[in-house]
PAZAPA-4460 file (N, C-alpha, C; in steps of 0.05 Angstrom, whole numbers, plus 32768, in hexadecimal, padded with zeros to 4 digits):
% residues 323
    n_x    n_y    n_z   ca_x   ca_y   ca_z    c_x    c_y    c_z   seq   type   mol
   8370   84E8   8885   8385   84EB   8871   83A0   84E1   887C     1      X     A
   83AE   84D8   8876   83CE   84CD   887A   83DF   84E2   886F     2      X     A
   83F4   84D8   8881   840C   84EC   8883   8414   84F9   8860     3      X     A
   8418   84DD   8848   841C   84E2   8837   840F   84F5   8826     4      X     A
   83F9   84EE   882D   83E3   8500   8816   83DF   8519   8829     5      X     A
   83E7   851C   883A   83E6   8540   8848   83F8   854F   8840     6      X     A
   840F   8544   8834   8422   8559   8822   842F   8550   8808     7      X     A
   8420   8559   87EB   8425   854C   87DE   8423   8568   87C9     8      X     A
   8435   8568   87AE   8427   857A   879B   8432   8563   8783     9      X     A
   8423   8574   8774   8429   856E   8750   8437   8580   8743    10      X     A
   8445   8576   8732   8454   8592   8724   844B   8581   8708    11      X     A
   8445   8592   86F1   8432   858B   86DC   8442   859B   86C9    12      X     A
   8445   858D   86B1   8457   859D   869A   8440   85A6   8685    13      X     A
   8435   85BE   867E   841B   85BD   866C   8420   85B9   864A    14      X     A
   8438   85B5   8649   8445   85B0   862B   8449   8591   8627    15      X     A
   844D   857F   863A   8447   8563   8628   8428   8557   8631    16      X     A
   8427   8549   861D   841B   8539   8610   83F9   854E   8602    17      X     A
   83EA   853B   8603   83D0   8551   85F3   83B6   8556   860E    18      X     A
   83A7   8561   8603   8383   8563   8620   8397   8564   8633    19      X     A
   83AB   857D   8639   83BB   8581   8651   83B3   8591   866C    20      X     A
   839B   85A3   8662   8386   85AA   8676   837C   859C   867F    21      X     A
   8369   8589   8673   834E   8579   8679   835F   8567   8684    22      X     A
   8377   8557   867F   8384   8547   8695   8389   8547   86A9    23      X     A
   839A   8568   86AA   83A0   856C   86C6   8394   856B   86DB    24      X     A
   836F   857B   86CA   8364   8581   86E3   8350   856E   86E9    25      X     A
   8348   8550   86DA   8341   8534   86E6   8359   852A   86F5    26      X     A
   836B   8528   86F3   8385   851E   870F   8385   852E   8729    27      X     A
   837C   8542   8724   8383   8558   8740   836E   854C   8754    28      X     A
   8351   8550   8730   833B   854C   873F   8334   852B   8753    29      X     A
   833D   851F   8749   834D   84FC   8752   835B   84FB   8764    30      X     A
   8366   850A   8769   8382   8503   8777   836E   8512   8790    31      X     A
   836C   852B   8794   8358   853A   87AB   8339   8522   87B8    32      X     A
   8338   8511   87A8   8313   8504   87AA   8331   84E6   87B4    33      X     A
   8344   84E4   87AF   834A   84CC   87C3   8356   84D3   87DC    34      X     A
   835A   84F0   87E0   8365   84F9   8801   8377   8510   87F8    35      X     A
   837C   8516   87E4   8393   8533   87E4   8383   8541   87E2    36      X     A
   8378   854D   87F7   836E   8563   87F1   8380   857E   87F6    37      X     A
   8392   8584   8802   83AB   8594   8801   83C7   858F   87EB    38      X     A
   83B6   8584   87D3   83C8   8584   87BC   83D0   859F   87B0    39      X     A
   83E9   85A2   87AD   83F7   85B7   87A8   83FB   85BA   877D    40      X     A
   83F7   85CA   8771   8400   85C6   8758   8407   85D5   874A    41      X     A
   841D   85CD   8746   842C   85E6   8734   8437   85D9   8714    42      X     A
   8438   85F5   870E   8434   85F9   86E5   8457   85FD   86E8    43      X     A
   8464   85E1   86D2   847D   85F9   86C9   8479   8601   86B1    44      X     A
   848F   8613   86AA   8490   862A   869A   84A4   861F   8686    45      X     A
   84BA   860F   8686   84CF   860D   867D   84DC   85FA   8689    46      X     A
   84F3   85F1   8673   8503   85DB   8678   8510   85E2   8699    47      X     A
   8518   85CC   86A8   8528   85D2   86BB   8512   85D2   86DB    48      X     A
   84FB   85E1   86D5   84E6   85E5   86E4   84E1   85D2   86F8    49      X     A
   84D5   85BA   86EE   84CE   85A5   86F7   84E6   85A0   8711    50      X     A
   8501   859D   8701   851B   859B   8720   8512   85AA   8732    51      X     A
   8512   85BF   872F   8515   85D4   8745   84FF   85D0   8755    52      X     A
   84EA   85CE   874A   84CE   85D9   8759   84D0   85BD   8766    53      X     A
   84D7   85A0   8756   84DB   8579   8771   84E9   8588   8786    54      X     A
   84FD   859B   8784   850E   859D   879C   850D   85B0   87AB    55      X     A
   84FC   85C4   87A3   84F2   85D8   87C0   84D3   85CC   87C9    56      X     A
   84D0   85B6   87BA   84BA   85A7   87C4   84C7   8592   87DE    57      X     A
   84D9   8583   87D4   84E7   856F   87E6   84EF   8580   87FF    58      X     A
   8502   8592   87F2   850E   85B2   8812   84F4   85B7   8827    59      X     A
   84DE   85B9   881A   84CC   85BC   882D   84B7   85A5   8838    60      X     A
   84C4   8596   8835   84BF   857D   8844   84A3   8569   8836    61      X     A
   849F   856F   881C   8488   8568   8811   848D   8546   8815    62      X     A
   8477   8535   880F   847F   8518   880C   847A   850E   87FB    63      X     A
   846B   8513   87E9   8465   850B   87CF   8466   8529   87B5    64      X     A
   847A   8520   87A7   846F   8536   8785   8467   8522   8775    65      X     A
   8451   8523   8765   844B   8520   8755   8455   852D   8738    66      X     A
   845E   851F   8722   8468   8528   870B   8456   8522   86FD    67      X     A
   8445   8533   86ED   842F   8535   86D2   843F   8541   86BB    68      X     A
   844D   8528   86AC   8457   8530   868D   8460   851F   8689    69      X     A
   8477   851D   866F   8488   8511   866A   849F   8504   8676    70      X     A
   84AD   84F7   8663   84CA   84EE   8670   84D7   8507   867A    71      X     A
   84D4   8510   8672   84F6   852C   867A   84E0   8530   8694    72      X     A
   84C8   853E   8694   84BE   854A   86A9   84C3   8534   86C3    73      X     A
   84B9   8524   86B7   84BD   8506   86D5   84DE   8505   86DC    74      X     A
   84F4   8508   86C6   850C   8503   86CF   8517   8523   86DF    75      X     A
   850C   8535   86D6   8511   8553   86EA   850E   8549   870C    76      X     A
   84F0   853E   8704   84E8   853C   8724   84EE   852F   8732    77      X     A
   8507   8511   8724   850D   84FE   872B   852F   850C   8739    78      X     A
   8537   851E   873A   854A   852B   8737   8543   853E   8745    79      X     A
   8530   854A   874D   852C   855F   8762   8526   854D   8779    80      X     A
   851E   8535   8780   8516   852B   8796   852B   8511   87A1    81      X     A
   853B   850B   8789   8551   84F0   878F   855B   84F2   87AC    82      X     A
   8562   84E3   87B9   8576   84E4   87CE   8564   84ED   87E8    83      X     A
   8556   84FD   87ED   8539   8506   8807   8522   84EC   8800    84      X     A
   850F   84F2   8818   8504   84E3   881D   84E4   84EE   880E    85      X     A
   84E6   8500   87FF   84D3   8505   87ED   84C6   84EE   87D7    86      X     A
   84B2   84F0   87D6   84AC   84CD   87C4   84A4   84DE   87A5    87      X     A
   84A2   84CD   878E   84A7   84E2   877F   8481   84C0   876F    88      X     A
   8477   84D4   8767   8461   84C6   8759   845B   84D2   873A    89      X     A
   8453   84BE   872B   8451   84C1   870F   8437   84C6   8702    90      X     A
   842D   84D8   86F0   841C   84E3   86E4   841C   84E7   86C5    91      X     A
   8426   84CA   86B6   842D   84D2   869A   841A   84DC   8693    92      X     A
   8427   84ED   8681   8410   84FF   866B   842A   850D   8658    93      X     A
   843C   8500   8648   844B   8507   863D   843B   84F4   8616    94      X     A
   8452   84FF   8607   844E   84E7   85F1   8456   84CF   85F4    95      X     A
   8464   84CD   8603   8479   84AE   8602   8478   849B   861B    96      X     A
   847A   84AA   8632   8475   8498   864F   848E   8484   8657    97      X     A
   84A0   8480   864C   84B4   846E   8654   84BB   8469   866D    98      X     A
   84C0   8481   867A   84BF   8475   869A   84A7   8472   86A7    99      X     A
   8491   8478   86A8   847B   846C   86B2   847A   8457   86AC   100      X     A
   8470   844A   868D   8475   843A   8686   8489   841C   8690   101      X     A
   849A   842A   8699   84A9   8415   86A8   84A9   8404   86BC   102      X     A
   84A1   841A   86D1   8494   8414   86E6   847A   8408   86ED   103      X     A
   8463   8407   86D0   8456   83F8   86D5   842F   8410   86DA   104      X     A
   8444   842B   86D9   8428   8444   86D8   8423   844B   86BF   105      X     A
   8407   843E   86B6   83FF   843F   86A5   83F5   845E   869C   106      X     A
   83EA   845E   8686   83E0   847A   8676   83C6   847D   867F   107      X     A
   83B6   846E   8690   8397   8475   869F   83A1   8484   86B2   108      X     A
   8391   84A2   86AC   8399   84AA   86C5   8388   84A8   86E0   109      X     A
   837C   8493   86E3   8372   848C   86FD   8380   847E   8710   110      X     A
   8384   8469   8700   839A   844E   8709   83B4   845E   8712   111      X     A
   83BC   8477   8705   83D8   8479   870C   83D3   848F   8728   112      X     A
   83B9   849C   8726   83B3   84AA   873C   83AE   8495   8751   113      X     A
   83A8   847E   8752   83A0   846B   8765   83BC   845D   8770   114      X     A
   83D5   8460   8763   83EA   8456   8769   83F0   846B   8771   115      X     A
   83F3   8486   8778   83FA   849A   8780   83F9   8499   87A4   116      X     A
   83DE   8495   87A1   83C4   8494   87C7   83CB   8476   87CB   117      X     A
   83CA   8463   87B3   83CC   8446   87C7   83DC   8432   87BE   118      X     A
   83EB   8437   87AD   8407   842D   87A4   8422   8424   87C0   119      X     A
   843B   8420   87BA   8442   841D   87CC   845C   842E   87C8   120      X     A
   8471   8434   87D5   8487   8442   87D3   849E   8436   87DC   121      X     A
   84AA   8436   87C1   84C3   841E   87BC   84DA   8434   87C1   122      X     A
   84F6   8432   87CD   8505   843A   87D0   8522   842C   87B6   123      X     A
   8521   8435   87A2   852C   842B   878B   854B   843D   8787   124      X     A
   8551   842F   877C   8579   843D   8773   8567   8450   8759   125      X     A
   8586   8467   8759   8588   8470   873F   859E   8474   873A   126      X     A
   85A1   847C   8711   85C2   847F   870F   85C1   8498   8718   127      X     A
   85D9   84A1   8718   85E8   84B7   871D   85FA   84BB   8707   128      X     A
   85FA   84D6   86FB   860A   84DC   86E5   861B   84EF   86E1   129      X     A
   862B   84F8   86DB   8644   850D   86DB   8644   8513   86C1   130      X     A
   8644   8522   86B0   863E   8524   8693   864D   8540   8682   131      X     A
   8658   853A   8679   8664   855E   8666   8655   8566   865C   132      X     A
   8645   8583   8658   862F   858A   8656   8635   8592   8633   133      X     A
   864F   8599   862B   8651   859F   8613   8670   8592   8608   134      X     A
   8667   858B   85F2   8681   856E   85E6   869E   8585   85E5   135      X     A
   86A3   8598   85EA   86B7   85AC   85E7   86CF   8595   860A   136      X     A
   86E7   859A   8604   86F7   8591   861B   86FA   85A7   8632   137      X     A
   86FA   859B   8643   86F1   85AA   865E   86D9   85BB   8664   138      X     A
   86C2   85B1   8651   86AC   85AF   8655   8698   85B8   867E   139      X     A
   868D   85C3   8682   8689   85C1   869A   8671   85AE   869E   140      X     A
   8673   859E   86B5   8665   8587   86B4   864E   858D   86CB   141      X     A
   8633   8575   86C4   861E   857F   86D0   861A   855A   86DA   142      X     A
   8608   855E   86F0   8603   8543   86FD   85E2   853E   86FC   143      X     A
   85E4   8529   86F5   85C1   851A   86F2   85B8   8509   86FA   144      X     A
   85A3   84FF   86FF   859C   84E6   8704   8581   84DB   86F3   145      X     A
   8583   84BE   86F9   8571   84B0   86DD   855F   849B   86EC   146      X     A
   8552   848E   86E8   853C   8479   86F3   8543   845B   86DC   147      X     A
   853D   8465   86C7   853C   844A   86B5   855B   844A   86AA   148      X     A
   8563   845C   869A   8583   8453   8683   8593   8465   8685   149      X     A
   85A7   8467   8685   85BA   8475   8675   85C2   846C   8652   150      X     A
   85C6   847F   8642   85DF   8467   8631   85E5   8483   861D   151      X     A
   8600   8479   8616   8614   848E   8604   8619   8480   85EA   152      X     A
   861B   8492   85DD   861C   8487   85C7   8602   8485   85AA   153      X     A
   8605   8477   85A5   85F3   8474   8587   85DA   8475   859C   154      X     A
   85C9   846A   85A9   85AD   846A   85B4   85AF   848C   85C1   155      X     A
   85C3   849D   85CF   85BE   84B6   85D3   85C1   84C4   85BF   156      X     A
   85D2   84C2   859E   85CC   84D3   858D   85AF   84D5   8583   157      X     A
   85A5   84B6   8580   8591   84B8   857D   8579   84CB   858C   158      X     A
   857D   84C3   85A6   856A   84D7   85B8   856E   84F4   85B8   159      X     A
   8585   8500   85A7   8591   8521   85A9   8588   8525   8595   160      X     A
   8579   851E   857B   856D   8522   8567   8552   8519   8563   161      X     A
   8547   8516   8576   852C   8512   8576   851B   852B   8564   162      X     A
   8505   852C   855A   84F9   853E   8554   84E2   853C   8564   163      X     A
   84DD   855E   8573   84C6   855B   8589   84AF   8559   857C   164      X     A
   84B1   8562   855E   8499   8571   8551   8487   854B   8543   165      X     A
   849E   853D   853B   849F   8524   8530   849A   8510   8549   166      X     A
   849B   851C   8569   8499   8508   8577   847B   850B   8583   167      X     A
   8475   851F   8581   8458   852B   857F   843A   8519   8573   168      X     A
   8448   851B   855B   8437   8505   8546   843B   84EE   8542   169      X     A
   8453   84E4   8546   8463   84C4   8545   845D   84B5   8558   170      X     A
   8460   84C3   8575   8461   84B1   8594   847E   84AD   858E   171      X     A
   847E   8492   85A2   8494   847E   85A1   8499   8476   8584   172      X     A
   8490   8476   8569   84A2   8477   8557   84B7   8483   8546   173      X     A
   84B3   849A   8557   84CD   84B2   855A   84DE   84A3   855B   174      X     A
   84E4   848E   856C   84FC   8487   857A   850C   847C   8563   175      X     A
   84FE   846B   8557   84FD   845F   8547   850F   8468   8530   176      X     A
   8500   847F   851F   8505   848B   8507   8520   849A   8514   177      X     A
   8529   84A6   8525   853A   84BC   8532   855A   849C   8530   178      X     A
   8553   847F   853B   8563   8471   8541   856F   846B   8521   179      X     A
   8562   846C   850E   855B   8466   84F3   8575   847C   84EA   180      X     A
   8568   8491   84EB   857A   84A0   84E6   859E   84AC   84F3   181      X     A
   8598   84A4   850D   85B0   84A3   8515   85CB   848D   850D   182      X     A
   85B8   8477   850A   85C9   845E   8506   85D9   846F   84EC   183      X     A
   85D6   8476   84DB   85DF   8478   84C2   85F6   84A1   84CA   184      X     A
   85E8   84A9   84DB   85EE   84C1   84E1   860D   84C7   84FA   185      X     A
   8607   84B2   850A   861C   84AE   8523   8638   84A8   8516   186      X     A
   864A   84B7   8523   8662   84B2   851E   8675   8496   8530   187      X     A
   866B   8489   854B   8671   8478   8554   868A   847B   855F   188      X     A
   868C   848B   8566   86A3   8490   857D   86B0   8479   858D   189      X     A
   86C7   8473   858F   86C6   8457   85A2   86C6   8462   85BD   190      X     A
   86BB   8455   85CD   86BC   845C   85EB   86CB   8443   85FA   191      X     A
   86CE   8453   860D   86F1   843B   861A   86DD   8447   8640   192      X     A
   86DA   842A   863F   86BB   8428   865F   86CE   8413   8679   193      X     A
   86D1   8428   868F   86E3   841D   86A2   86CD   8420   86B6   194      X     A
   86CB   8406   86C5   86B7   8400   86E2   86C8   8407   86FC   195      X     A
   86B9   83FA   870C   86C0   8405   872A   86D9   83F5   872C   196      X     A
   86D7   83DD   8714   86F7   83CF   8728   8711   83CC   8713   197      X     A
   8708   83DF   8701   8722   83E7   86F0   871F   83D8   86D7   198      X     A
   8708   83CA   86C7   8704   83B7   86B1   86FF   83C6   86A3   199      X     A
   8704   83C6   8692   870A   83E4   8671   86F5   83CE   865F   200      X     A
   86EE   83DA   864E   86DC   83CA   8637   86D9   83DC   8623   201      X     A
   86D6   83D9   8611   86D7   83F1   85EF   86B8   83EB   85E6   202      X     A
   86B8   83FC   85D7   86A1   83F4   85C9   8693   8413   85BA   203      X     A
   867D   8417   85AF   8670   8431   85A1   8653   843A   85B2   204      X     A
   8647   8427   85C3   862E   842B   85CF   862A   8420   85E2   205      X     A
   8624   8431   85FB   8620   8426   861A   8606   8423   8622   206      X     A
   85F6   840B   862E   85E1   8419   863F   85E5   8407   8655   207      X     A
   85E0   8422   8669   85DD   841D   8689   85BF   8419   8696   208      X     A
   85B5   8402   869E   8599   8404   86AC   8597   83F6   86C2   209      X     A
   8585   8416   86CE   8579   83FF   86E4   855F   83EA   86E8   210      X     A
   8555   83E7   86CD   853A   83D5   86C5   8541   83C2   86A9   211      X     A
   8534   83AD   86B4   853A   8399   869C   8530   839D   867E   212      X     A
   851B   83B8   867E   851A   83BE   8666   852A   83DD   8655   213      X     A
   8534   83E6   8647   853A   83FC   863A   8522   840E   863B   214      X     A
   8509   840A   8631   84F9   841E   8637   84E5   840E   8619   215      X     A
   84D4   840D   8613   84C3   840C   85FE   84C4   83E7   85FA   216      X     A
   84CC   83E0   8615   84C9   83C1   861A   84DF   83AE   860B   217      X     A
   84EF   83BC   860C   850F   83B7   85FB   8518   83A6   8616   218      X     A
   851B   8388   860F   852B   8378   8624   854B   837E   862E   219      X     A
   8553   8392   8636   8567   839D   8631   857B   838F   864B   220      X     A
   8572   838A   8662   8582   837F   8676   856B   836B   8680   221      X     A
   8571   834F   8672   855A   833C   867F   8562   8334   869B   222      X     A
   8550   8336   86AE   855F   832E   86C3   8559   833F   86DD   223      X     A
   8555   835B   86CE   8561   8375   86DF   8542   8378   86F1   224      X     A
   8544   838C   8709   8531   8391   870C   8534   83AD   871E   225      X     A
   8522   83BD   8720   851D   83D9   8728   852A   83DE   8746   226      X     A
   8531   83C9   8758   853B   83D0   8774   8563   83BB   8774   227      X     A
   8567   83B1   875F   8585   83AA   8759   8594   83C4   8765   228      X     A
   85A2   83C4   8775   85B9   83D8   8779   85D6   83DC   876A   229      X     A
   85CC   83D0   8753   85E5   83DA   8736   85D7   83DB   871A   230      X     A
   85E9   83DA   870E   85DD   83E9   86F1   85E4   83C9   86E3   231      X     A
   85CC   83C7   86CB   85E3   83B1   86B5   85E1   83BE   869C   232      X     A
   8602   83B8   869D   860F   83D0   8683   860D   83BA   8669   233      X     A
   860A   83CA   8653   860C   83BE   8635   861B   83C7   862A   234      X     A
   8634   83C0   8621   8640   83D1   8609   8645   83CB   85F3   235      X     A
   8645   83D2   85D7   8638   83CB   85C0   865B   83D1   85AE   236      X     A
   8663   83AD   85A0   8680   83BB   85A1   867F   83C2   8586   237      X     A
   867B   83B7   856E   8675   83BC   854F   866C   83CE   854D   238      X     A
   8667   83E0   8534   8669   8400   8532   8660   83F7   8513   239      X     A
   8665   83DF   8509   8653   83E3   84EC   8637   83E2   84E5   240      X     A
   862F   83F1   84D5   8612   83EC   84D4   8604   83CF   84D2   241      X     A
   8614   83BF   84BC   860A   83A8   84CB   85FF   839C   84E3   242      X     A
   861E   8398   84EB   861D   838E   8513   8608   839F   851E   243      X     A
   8610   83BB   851C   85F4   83CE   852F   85DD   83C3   8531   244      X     A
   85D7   83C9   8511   85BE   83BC   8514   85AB   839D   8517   245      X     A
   85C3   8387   8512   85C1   836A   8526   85C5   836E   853E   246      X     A
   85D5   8380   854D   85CC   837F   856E   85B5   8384   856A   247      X     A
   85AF   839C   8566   8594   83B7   856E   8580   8396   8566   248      X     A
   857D   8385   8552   8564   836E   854E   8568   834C   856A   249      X     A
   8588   834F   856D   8582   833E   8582   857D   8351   85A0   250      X     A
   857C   8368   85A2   8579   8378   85B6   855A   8374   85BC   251      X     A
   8550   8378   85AA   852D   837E   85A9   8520   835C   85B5   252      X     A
   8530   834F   85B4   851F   8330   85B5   853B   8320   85DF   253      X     A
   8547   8335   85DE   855C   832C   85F4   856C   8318   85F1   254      X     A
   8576   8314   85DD   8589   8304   85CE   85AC   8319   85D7   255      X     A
   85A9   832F   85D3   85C2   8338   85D3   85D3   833A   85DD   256      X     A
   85D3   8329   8601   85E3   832A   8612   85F4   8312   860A   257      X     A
   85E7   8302   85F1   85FE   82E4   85E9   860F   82F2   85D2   258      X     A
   8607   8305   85C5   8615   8309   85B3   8635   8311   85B7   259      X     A
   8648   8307   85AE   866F   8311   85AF   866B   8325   85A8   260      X     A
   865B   8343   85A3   8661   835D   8595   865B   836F   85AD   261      X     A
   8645   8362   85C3   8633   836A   85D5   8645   8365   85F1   262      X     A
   8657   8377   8604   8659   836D   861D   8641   837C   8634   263      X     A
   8638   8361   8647   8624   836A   8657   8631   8367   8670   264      X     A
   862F   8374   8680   8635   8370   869D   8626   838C   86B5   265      X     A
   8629   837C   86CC   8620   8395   86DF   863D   83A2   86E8   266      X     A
   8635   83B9   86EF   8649   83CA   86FA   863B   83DA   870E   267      X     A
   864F   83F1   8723   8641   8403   8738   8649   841D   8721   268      X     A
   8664   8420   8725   866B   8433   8713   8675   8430   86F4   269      X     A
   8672   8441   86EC   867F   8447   86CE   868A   8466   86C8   270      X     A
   86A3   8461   86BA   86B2   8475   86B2   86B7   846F   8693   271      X     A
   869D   8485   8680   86A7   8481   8663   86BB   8497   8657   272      X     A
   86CD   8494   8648   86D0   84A9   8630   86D1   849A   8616   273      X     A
   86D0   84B7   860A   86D4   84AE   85F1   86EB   84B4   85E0   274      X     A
   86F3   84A1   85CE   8710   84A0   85BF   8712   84B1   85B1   275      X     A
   86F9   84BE   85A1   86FB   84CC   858B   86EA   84E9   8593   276      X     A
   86D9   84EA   8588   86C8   8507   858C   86B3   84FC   85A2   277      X     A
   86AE   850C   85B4   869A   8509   85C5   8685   84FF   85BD   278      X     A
   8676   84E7   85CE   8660   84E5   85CD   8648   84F0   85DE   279      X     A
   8632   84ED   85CD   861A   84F3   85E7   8610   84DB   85F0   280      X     A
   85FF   84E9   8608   85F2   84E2   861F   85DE   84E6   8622   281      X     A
   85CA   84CE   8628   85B3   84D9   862D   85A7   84C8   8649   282      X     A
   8593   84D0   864F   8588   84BA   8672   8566   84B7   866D   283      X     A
   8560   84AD   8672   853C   84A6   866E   8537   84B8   865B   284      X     A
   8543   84B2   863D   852F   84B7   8629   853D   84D5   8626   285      X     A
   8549   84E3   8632   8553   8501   8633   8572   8505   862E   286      X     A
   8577   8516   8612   8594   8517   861B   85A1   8531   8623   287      X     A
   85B6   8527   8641   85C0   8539   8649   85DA   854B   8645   288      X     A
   85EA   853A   8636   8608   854A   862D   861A   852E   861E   289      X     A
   862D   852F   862B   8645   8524   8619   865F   8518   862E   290      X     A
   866E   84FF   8623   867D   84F7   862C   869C   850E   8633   291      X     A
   86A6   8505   8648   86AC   84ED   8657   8695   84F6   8672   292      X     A
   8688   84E0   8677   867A   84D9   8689   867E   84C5   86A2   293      X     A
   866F   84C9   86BB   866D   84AB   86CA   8653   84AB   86CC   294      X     A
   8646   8490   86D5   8632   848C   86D9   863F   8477   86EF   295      X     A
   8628   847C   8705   8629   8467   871A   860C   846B   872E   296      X     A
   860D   8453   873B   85EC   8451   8742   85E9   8456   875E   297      X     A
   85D6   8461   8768   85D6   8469   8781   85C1   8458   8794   298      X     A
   85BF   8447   879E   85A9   842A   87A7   8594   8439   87B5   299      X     A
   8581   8435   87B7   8568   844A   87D0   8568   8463   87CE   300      X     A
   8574   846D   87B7   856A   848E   87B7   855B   8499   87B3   301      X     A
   8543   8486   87AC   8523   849F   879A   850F   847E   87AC   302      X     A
   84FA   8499   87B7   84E1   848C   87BE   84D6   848F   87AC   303      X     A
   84C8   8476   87A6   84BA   8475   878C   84A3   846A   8788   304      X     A
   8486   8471   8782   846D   846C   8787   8467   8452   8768   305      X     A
   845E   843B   8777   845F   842C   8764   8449   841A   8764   306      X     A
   843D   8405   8752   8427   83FA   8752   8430   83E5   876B   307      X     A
   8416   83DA   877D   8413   83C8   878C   8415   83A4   877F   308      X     A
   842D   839A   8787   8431   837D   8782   843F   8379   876A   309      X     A
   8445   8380   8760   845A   8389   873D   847A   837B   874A   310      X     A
   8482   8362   874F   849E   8358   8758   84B7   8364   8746   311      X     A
   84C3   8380   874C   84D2   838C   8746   84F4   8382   874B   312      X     A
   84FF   8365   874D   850B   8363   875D   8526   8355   8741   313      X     A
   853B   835F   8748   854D   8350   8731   853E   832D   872E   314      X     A
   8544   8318   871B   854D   8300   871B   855E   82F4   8719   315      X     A
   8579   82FF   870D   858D   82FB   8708   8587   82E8   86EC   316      X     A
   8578   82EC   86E4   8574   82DD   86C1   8585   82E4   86B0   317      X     A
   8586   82D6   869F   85A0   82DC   8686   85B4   82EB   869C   318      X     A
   85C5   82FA   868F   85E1   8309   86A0   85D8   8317   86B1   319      X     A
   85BB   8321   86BB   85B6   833A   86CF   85B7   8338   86E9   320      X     A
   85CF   8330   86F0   85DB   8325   8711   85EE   8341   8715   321      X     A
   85EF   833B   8731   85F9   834C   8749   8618   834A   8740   322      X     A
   8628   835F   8739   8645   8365   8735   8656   8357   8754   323      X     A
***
């Protein structure tokens, strides 16, 4: 057995996705028949869980957690282990998968158990976020971190009104019907977006990524790629439903970094507020609170278990070059 697979656990959320027993216990049973046989596994109970338990996992020197759930459950654990040399491995079994998905770990759970034991471990950036936890002023602020996006605005109102019950039966066309409805529902706040070297830009909708896609294969930063040590920011300047929704159709096809409504660029840091009433925030698919926010990226902070030979590497295509 190798060093890796001699200290490893799973932390398993038994509330997403469906056959949440019978899954768990073919992965355990997988993961033990390729060399873990001192696999550790623990049940959470509740939101928040998943953090805590990555980081008295990481404190005690574990080398691999495994995350079995969803986005939020994968972004907890992505957040209990950031910054240590803990490697963090993926186990979708949520409805949606977006960050697995990203990376390239599919919904078999053999294949993703096989990238677990023989995958390789990429040392990748993440954002870093500073966030007001409630739109009230002087708000007390909480800090996060994200793997695929940030973004404020119309795409996080959307994600703060998700219906779990509708995302259950929909999948990924939750996103969809929730965006549907926001567009017409969002008040569009203008947000006034200052980088590391003092360039202000306006606009109603930000997204920050560290992958060339948004999540559901949305060309969102052509160019980008999973080990870039900056973010490429989008900000969306038109606020009419029209324009919205001609970006949101040249967005889907990667047209929108030409459009005059659309500014694209990379940045390290970002400092948003907003002009009017606070906006929200959300990070891989989850939202966390409300402007004024920073986001900025942290290069090599999360070991990260990923498929073998997958060239993860920026190209600098369309605008997704090095600030």
């Amino acid at each position: 057995m190798n060093e890796t697979m001699a200290s490893c656990c799973l932390i398993f959320n038994p509330t997403a996705g469906r056959q949440r027993a019978r899954a768990l216990r073919q992965c355990v049973e997988r993961l033990r028949l390729l060399g873990m046989e001192g696999l550790e596994v623990l049940e959470t109970q509740k939101q928040g869980d998943a953090l805590e338990m990555a980081r008295a996992a990481s404190r005690r020197g574990v080398q691999v957690v495994i995350a079995m759930g969803g986005d939020g459950t994968i972004n907890e654990v992505i957040n209990g282990v950031a910054g240590t040399q803990t490697a963090i491995g993926m186990l979708p079994a949520g409805t949606v998968n977006l960050t697995a998905q990203e990376i390239g770990v599919t919904r078999d759970w053999r294949r993703a158990c096989d990238v677990i034991v023989h995958g390789e471990t990429l040392a990748v950036p993440v954002g870093r976020v500073e966030v007001a936890m409630t739109p009230d002023m002087g708000a007390p602020r909480e800090t996060r971190r994200f793997l695929m996006n940030a973004g404020v605005g119309l795409d996080a109102h959307a994600v703060q009104h998700i219906s779990r019950r509708r995302k259950d039966y929909l999948g990924k066309a939750e996103y969809l019907v929730s965006g549907i409805r926001s567009l017409f529902a969002y008040a569009y706040p203008i947000l006034r977006v200052e980088d590391e070297a003092g360039a202000v830009r306006e606009g109603h909708t930000l997204i920050a990524t560290n992958l060339e896609s948004y999540g559901l294969r949305i060309p969102m930063a052509p160019g980008g790629g999973l080990t870039q040590p900056w973010l490429n920011t989008c900000l969306y300047g038109k606020a009419s439903i029209p324009a919205v929704v001609g970006d949101f159709l040249k967005t889907l096809v990667g047209r929108h970094i030409h459009s005059p409504s659309v500014s694209f660029q990379p940045a390290r840091r970002l400092t948003i507020r907003s002009l009017g009433e606070a906006a929200p925030v959300q990070i891989d698919g989850d939202f966390i609170g409300y402007t004024p926010v920073t986001i900025e990226i942290e290069p090599g902070a999360l070991q990260l278990k990923v498929p073998i030979g997958q060239d993860r590497s920026p190209t600098g295509a369309g605008q997704g070059i090095e600030p």
